[in-house]
C-alpha positions in Angstrom: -7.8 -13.0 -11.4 -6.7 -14.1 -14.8 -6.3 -17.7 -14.0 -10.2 -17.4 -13.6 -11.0 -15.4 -16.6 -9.0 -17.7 -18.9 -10.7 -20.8 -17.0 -12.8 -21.4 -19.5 -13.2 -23.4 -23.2 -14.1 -20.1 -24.6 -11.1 -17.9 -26.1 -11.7 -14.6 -24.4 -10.0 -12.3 -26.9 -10.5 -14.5 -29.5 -8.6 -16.9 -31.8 -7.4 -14.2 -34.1 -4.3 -11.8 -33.5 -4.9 -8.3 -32.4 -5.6 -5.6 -35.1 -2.7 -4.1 -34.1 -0.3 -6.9 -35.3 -2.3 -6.8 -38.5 -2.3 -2.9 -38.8 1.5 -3.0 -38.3 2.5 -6.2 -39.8 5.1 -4.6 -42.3 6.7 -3.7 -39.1 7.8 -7.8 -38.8 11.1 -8.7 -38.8 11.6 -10.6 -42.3 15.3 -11.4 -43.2 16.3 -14.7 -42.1 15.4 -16.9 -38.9 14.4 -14.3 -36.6 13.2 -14.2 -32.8 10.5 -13.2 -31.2 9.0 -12.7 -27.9 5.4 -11.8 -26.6 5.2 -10.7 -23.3 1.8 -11.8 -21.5 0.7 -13.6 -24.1 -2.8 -14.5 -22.8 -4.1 -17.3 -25.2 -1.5 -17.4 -27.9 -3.4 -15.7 -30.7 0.1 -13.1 -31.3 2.3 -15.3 -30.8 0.6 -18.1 -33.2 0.6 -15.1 -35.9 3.9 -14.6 -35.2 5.1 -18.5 -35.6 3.1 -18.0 -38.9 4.9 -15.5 -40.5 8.3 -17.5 -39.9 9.3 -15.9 -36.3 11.1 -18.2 -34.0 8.7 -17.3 -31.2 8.8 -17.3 -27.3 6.2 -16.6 -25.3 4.7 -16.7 -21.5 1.5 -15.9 -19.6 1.1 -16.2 -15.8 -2.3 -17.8 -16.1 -1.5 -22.2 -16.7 -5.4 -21.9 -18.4 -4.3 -19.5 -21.1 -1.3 -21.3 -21.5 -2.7 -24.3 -22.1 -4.9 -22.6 -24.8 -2.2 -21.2 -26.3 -0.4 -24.2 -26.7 -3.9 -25.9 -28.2 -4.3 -23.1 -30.8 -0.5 -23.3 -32.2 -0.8 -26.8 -32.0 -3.9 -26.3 -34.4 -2.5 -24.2 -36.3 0.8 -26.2 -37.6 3.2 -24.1 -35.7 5.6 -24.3 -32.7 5.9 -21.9 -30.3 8.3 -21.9 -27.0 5.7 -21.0 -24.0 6.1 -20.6 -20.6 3.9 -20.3 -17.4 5.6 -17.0 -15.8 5.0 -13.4 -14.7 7.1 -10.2 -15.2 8.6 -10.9 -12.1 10.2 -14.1 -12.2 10.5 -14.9 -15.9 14.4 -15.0 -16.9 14.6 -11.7 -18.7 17.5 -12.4 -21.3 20.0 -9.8 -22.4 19.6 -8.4 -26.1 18.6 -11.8 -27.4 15.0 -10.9 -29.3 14.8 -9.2 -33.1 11.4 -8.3 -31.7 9.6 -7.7 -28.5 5.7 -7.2 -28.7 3.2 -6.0 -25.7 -0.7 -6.3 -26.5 -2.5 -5.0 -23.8 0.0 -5.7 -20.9 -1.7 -2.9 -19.0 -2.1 -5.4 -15.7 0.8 -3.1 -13.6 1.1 -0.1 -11.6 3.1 2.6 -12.6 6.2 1.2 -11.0 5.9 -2.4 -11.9 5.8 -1.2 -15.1 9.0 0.9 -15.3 10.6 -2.5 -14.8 8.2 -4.0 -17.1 9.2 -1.7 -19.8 13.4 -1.7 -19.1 13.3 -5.3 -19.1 11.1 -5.3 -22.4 13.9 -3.1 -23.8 17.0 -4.9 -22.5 15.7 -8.0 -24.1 15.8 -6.6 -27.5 19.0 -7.0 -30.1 20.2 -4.0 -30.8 18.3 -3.0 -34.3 15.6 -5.0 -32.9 11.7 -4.0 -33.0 9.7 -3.4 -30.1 5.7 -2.9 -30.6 3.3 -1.7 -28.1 -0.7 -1.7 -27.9 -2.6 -0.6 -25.5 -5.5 2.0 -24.1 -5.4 5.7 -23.5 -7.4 7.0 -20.5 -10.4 8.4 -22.6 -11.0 4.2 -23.0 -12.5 4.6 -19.6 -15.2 6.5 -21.0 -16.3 3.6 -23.5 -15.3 0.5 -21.1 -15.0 -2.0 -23.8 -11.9 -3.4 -22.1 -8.8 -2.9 -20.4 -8.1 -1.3 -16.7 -10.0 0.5 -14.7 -7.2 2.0 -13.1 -6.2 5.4 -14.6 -2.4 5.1 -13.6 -2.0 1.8 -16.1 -3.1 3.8 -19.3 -0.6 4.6 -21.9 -0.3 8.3 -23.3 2.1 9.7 -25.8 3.8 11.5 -23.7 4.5 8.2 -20.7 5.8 5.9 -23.9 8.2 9.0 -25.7 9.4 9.1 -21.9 9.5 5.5 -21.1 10.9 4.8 -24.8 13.2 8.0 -25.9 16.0 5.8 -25.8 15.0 4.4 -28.7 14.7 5.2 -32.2 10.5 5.5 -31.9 9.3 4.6 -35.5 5.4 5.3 -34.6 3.5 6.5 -31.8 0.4 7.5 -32.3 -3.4 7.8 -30.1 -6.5 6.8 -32.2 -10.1 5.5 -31.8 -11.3 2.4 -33.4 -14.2 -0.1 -32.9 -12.6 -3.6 -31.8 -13.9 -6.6 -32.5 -11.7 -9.5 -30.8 -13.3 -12.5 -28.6 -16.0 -11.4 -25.9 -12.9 -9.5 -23.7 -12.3 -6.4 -26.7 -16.0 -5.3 -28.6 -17.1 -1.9 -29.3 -15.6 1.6 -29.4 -12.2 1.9 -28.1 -9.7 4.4 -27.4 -6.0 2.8 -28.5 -2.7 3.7 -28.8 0.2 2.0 -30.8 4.0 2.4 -29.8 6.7 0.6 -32.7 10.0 1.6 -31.7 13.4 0.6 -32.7 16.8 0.2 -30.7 19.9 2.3 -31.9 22.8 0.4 -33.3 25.7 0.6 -31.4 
């Protein structure tokens, strides 16, 4: 399915990173050479922002067509980014390697795909290390200006302090905003922002 929604010359959330990453941009890891990773990274527009503010970046997408857009776009863009053609599944989670670990709209898994999705995401992070999370709240079903139409893959606050009490959770918080980002996020949307930090040992 997202193989042939990213088929196309068009950038279908745009070229731009997400409003999140803009909103919560202070949230960046500064000091030094630091790494990031962005977890289905669709057509690169995160990750390129993230190149561009100085983060050693990595990044993969199962789709080869966003991929290959990405790769165009940081390419345009002066910066380098590591990507890979993988899934959740079979990309080689590494072990407390990442200073930050980012999720924009990952909503593409059941509830217990993402349990794994979200250990993984955790595990990957250096301790001290940032995670930040965007997604939709069920009430975005109401609007359908993006995102899954399957009730089980929407965030609340109360699945991400579950799924995240481990760490030291920094923000959490459920909002409405109007998006504007490519054709695939317009209008009226009903959002939710996770930024999170894991405990020193």
């Amino acid at each position: 399915m997202w193989e042939d929604r990213y088929n196309t010359e068009d950038y279908v959330f745009g070229r731009e990173p997400a409003a999140f990453l803009l909103r919560h941009e202070d949230r960046l890891p500064r000091d030094g050479l630091k790494l990031a990773l962005s977890v289905a990274d669709g057509e690169g527009r995160n990750s390129v922002f993230l190149a561009e503010k100085g983060l050693r970046v990595t990044a993969w997408d199962g789709a080869p067509s966003a991929v290959a857009k990405a790769r165009a776009l940081a390419h345009e863009r002066g910066v380098a980014v590591a990507y890979e053609v993988a899934d959740i599944e079979d990309w080689a989670w590494p072990e407390a390697k990442f200073d930050l670990v980012l999720g924009v709209f990952i909503q593409f898994v059941g509830p217990e795909a993402r349990a794994r999705l979200f250990e993984r995401m955790k595990r990957a992070l250096r301790p001290g290390g940032v995670l930040m999370l965007h997604g939709y709240t069920p009430k975005q079903l109401e609007y359908g200006t993006g995102g899954p139409r399957a009730v089980e893959n929407l965030y609340t606050p109360e699945l991400l302090r579950a799924a995240f009490g481990d760490l030291e959770i920094r923000e959490l918080e459920a909002y409405e905003a109007d998006l504007d980002e490519g054709g695939g996020h317009v209008g009226r949307s009903a959002l939710i922002d996770l930024v999170a930090v894991k405990p020193l040992p």
